[in-house]
C-alpha positions, 0 to 999 in steps of 0.5 A: 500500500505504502509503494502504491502511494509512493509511486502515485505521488511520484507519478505526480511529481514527474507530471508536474516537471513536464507541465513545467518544461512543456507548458500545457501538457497533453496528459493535464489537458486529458486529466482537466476533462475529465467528467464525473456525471453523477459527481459534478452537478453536486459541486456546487451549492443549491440555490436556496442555501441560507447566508447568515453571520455570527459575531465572536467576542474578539469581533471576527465575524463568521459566515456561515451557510445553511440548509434542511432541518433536522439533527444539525450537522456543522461542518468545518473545512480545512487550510485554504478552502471555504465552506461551499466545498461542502456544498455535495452535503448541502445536496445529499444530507438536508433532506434529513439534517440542518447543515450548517458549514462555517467558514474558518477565520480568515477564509471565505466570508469570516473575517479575522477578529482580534486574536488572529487565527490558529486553531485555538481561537477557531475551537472557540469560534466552534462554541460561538456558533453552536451557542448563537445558533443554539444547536443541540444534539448536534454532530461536528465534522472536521476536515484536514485542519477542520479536524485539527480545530475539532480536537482542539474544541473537544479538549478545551470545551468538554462541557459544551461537549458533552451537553450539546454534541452527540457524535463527532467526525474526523476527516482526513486529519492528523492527531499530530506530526503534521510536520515531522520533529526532525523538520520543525525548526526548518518549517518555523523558520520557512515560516517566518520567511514566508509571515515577512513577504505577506507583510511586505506585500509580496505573497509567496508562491503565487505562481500556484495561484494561476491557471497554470499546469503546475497550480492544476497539479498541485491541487490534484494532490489533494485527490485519489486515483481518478478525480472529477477535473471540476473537482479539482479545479474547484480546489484550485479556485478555492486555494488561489481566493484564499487569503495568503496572511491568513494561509501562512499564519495557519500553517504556521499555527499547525507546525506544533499541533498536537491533540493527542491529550484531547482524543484520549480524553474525548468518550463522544461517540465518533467516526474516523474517515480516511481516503487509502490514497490520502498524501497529506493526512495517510491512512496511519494518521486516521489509525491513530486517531481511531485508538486514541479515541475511546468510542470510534469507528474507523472507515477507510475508502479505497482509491480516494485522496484527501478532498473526501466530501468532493471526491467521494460525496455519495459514500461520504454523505452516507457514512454520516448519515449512517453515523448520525442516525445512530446516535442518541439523543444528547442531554442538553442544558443551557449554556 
């Protein structure tokens, strides 16, 4: 499995230097055109999704976007995206749920308040939310980073925790190590580089940010063996909006995350989901984060990469709907 993976990211690879060297590259151009018919149309929102905003005690504003009723799901993205990269769930689960998808401080339509971003002040943008929209029994889905941001939330919020959420969901996420030790130093010092020309104005690697063969490859990273092109084209129209201080500052906040303690704290019923081909967050990351938890649940979906909801959003919407239909009811009290 492992040579699979290194051989996919290393095929990846060589594509990319061709891209380069070549300009448009034929096997881009075939991999771009690539349609999904029963994946494509659910890319994008539905027409009658709700725009609303809350107001955090730091004075962010965050977006949020809504559909259905029913058991709420809320769900959080990962570094670079926005909320309408859940628009496949916005489609597959209001029928039966209220699905509520915020956008992280700093991307989409949140704006950063006082304290910054980071993973930390996002938990507690989580708990504003779910106060302000008084969201009870509710199940919490995060993505990649969004998964970061959960654990921080289940760690540092148990009380809301236990009073409001029924079940929670990790997604293509890490419990910790997103930087290996030996590369830390190396990855803050990037970083301070990288924090410096975003002050001065001058916003780092903006040649990904085109419509460039090579920004096209490296969003479809993101994805397993055989993507939608719109699927990863909409990655990179995600990637290339995405607000660049804010984008440095969370890489750099994510350098030393750690959320171990709050797993093996957390007793909340939960499912872990992992894409077999998944570059960023692997297989072995899920694994981990399935034994810290004391009540989990572990789905591995064989072929697909890092962007799920996109990529798989047909099994993807009924593993939590599976999940969620299975919870009880939790006791809620006001907060």
């Amino acid at each position: 499995m492992k040579a699979r993976r290194n051989a996919f990211a290393a095929g990846l690879a060589l594509s990319a230097a061709a891209a380069g060297a070549a300009g448009l590259s034929k096997s881009v151009e075939t991999l771009k055109s690539r349609a999904k018919p029963l994946v494509d149309p659910l890319l994008e929102l539905p027409d009658d999704v709700e725009r609303s905003e809350v107001t955090t005690p730091d004075g962010a504003r965050i977006h949020l976007i809504q559909r259905g009723s029913g058991r709420p799901i809320l769900l959080v993205h990962g570094i670079t995206i926005r909320s309408e990269v859940w628009a496949p769930q916005m489609h597959l689960l209001a029928d039966h749920y209220r699905i509520v998808a915020m956008d992280v401080r700093g991307h989409g339509r949140s704006s950063v308040g006082a304290e910054g971003v980071g993973r930390r002040i996002a938990a507690s943008d989580i708990a504003t939310v779910i106060k302000s929209l008084n969201l009870e029994d509710l199940v919490i889905v995060g993505h990649s980073m969004g998964g970061m941001i959960l654990m921080e939330f289940a760690g540092r919020y148990s009380k809301l925790l236990s009073e409001r959420v029924a079940g929670l969901v990790f997604m293509d996420t890490a419990a910790s190590g997103v930087v290996p030790a030996p590369f830390v130093p190396v990855a803050r010092a990037a970083g301070k580089v990288l924090g410096g020309r975003v002050q001065a104005g001058h916003p780092p690697l903006r040649f990904l940010n085109g419509d460039s063969d090579l920004a096209w490859l490296v969003a479809r990273l993101g994805f397993g063996s055989a993507p939608s092109g719109r699927a990863v084209a909409q990655l990179r129209e995600f990637q290339a909006a995405a607000a660049p201080s804010a984008v440095v500052a969370s890489g750099i906040d994510l350098i030393d995350h750690d959320g171990r303690w709050a797993l093996a704290a957390t007793t909340t019923p939960s499912l872990v989901l992992v894409g077999s081909r998944d570059l960023l967050t692997p297989v072995r990351q899920a694994r981990r984060i399935a034994r810290l938890l004391a009540n989990s649940r572990l789905e591995v979906l064989p072929g697909a990469g890092h962007q799920l909801m996109q990529e798989r959003p047909r099994e993807v919407s009924r593993l939590i709907d599976e999940f969620a239909s299975s919870l009880p009811e939790t006791n809620t009290a006001d907060s």
